[in-house]
Backbone as CSV, one residue per row, in Angstrom:
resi,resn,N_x,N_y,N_z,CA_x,CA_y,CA_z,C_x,C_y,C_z
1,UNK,238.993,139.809,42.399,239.002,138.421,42.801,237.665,138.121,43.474
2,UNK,237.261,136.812,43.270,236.070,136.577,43.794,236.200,135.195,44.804
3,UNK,235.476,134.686,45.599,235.346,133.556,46.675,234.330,133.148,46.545
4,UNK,234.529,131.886,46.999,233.442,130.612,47.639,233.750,130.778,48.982
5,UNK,232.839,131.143,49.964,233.207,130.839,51.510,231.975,130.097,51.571
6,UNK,232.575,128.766,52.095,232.092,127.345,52.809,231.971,127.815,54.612
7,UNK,230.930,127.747,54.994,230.739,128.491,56.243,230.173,127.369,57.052
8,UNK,231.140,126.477,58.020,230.762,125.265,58.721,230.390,125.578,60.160
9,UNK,228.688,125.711,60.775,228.176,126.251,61.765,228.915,124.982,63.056
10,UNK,228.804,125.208,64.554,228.880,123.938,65.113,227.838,123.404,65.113
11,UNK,227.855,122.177,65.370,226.926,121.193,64.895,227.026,119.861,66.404
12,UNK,226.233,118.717,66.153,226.700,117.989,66.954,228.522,117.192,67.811
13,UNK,228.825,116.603,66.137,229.979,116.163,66.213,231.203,116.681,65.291
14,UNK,232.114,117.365,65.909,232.777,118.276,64.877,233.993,117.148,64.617
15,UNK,234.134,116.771,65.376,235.357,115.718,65.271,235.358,114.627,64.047
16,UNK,233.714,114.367,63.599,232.977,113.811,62.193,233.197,114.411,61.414
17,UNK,232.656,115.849,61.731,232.834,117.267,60.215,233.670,117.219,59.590
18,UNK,234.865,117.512,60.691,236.352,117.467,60.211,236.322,116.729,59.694
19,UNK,236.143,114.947,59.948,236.952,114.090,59.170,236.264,114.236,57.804
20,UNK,235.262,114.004,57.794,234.658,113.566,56.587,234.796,114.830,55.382
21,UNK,234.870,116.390,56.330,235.357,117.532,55.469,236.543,117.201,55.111
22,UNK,237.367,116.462,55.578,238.966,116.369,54.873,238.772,115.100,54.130
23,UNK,238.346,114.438,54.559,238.443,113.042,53.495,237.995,113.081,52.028
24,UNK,236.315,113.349,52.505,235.772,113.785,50.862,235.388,114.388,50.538
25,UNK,235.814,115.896,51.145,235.100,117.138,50.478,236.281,117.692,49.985
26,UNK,237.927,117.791,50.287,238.619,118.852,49.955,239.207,118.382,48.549
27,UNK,239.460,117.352,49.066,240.234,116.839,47.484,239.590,116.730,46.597
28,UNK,238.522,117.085,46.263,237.708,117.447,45.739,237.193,118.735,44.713
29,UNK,237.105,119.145,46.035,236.468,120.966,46.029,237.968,121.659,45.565
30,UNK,238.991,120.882,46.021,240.466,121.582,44.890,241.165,121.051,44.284
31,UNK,239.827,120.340,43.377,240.268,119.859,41.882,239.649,120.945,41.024
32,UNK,238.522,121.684,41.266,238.040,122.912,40.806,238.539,123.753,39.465
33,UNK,238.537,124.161,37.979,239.068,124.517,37.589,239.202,126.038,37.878
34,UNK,239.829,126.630,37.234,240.374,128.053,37.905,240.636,128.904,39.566
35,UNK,240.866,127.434,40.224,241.446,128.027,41.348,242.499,127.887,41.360
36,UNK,242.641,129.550,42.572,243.902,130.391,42.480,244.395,130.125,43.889
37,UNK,243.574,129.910,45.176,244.064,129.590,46.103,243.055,129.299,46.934
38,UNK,243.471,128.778,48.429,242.587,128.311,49.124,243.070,129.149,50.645
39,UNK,241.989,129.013,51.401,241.987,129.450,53.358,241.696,128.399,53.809
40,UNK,242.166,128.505,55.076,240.976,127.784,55.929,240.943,128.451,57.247
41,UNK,240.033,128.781,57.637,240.112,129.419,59.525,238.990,128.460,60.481
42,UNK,239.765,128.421,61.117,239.357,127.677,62.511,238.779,128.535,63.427
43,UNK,237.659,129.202,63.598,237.321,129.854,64.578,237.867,129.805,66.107
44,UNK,238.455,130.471,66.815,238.796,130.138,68.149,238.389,130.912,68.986
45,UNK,238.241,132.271,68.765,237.377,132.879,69.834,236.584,133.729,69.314
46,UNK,235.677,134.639,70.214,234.800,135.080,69.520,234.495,136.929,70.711
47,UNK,233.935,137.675,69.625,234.472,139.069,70.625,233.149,139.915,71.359
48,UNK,232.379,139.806,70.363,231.273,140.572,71.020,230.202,139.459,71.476
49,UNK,230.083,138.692,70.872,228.693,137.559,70.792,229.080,136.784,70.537
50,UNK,228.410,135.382,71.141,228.792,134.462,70.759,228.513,133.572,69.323
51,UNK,229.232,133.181,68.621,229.059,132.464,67.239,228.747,131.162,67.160
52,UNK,228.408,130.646,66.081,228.160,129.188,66.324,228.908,129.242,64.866
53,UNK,229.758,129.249,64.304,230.584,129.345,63.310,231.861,128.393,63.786
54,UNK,232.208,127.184,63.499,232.776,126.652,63.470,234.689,126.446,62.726
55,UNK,234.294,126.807,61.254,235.092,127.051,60.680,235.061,127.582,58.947
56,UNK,235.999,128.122,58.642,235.364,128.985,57.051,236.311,128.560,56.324
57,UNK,236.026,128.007,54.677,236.826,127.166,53.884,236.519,127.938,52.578
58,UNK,237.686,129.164,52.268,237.020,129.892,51.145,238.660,129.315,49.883
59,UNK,237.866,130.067,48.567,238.198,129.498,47.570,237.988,130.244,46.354
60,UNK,239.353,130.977,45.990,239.532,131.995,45.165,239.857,132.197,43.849
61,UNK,239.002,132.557,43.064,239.203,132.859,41.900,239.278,134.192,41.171
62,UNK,239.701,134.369,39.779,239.856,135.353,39.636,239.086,136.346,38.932
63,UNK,237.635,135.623,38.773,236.608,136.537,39.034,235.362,135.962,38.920
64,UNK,234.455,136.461,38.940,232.875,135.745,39.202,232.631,135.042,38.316
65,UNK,233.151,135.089,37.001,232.925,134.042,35.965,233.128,133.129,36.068
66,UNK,234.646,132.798,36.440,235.530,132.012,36.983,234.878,131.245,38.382
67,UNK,234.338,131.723,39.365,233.900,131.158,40.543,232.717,130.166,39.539
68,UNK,231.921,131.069,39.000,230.525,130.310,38.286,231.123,129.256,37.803
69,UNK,231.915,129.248,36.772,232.169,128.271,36.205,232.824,126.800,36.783
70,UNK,233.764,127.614,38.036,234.138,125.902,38.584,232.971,125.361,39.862
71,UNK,232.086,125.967,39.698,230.723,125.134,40.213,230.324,124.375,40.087
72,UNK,229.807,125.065,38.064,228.987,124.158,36.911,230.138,123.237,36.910
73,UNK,231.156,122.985,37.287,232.498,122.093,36.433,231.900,120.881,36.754
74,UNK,232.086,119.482,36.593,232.134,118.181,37.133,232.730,118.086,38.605
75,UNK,233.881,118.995,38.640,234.602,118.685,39.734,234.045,119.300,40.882
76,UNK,233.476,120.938,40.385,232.296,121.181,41.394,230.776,120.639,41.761
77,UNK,230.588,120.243,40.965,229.497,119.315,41.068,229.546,118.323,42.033
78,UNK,231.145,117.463,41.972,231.085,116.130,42.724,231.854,116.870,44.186
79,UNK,232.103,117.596,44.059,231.925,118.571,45.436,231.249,118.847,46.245
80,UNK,230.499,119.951,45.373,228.984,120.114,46.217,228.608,118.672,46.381
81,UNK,227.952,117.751,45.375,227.184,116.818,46.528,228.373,116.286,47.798
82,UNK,229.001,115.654,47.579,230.198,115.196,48.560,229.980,115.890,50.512
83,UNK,229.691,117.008,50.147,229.500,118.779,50.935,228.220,118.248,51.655
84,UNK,226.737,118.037,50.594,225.655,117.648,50.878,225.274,116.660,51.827
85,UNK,226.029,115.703,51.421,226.557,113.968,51.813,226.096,114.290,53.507
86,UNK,227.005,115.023,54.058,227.831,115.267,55.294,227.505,116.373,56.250
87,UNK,227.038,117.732,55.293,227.025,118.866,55.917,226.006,119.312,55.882
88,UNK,225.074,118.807,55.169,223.916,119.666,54.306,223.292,120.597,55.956
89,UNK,222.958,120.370,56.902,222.282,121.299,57.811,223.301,122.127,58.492
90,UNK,224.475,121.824,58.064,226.095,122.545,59.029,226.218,123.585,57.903
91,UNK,226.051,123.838,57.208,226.674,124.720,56.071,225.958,125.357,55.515
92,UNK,226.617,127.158,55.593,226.390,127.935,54.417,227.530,128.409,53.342
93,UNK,226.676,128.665,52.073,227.556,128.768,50.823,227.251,130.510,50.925
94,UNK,228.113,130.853,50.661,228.438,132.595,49.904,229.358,132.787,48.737
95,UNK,229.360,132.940,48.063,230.057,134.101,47.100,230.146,135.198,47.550
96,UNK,231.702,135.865,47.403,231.875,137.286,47.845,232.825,137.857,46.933
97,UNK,232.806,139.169,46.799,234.173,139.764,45.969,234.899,139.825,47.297
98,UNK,236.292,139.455,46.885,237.135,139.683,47.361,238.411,141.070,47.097
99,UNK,238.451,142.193,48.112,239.201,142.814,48.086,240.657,142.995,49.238
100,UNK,241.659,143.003,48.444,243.013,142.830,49.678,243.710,143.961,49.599
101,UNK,244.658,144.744,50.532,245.284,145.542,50.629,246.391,145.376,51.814
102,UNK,247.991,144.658,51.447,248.580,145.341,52.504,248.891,146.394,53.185
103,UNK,249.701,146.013,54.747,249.487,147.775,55.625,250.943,147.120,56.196
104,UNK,251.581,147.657,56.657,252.637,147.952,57.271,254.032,147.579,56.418
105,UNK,254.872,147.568,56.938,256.417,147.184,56.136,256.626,146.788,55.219
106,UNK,255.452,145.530,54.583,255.580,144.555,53.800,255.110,144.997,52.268
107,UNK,254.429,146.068,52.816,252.966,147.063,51.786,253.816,147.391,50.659
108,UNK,255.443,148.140,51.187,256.136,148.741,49.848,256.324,147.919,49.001
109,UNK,256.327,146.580,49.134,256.801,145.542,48.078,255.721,144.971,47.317
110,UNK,254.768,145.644,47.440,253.529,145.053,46.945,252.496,145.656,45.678
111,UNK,253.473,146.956,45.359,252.775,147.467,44.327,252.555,148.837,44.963
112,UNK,251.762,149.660,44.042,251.231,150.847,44.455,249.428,150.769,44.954
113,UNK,249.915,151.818,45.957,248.398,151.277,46.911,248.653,150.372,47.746
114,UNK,249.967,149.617,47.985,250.021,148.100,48.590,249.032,147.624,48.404
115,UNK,248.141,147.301,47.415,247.389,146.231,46.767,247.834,144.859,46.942
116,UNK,247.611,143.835,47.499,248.210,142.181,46.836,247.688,141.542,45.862
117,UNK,246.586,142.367,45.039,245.920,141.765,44.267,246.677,141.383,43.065
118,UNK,246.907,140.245,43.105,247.591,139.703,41.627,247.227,140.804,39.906
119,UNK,248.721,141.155,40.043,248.669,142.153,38.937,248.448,143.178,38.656
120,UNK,248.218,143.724,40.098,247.966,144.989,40.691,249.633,146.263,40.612
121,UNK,250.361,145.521,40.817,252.101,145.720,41.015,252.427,146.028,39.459
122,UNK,253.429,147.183,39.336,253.992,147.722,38.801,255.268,146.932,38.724
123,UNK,255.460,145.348,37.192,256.850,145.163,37.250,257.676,145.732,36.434
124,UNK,257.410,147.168,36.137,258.533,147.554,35.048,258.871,148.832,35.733
């Protein structure tokens, strides 16, 4: 699996970010073709150092082709600018592979390896 992490630094007015990130960036950014799911984290505290990381808006597909392609899409297109509009000095873009593995209780139900990776699980 692969990601888009949308990486929103603090900035002047976050109470703007927000809105205008929910108004015309999301409905948007998940019209996307081949997405599989979405995050969102709210930064709230921070452990060793301090961050200026605001909040992270990632966006999963099911593999780098797949990420590429709902970029190039129209729908990523009118995304990104939308993103630009609003954020352009608040924001970094990454691509990452994404790897998952459950751990405790929940792990046995999840396949071998407790993998959660879609299709990872043994249904026969």
């Amino acid at each position: 699996m692969h990601k888009l992490m949308v990486i929103f630094h603090q900035s002047g007015d976050m109470t703007e970010l927000e809105r205008q990130w929910g108004e015309t960036f999301v409905a948007q950014a998940e019209q996307m073709p081949g997405l599989r799911r979405v995050a969102v984290s709210r930064i709230g505290g921070r452990l060793i150092e301090q961050t200026q990381i605001h909040m992270i808006h990632e966006f999963f597909f099911e593999d780098e082709s797949a990420l590429r392609q709902a970029l190039a899409s129209p729908e990523g297109q009118a995304a990104g600018e939308a993103l630009m509009r609003f954020a352009a000095r608040d924001v970094t873009l990454v691509m990452a592979e994404h790897l998952e593995e459950a751990r405790g209780a929940d792990s046995a139900r999840s396949g071998p390896g407790g993998s959660t990776a879609e299709g990872g699980g043994d249904d026969g």
